[in-house]
N, C-alpha and C positions, 0 to 999 in steps of 0.2 A: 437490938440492944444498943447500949454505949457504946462508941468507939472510943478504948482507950487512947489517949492522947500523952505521950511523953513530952515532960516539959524539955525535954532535952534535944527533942526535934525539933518542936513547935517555932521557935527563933527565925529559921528556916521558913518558914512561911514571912514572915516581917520582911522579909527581901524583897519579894515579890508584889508584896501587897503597900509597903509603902511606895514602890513605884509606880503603880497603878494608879492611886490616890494623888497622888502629885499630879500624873499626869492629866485624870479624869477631873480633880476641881481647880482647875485653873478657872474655868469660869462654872457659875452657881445654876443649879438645874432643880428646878421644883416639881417636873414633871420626871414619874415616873419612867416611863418610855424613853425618853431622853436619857436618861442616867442609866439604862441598863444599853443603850447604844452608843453610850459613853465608855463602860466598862467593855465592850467585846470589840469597839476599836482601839482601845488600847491594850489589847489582850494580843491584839494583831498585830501591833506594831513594835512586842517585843523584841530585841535583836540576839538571834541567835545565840550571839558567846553569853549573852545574861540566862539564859535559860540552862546552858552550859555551867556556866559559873553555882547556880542554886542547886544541880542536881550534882556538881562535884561538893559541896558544902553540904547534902543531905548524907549523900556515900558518909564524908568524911563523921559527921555526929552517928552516924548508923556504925562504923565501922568503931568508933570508940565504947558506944553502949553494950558493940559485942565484947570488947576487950575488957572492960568494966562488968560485964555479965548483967548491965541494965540497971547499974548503980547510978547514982544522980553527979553529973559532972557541972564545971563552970570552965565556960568556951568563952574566952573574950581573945 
């Protein structure tokens, strides 16, 4: 089935993924293979406190949705 997906986490993903994007098209790749050993070397060379940093910004929207009971908030 679907996985429900709350917009209220989803943000939470954009962390991660605009860093990876930056990192991976600095230069332009047409080749498939390429572009997927593009993305799992810079999956690698995450630096700890950022993976750090995204799983305390998940807690923290997870820990609001419970106080909210899964109402829709705005995190800026």
């Amino acid at each position: 089935g679907d996985v429900i997906r709350s917009p209220d986490l989803t943000p939470s993903d954009f962390l991660m993924w605009d860093y990876v994007k930056d990192c991976m098209y600095q230069m332009l790749s047409v080749y498939l293979y390429e572009l997927k050993r593009r993305i799992t070397v810079v999956i690698h060379s995450i630096a700890p406190q950022m993976l750090v940093n995204a799983w305390r910004e998940i807690e923290y929207r997870l820990d609001i949705l419970c106080a909210t009971k899964g109402s829709h908030i705005d995190i800026y």
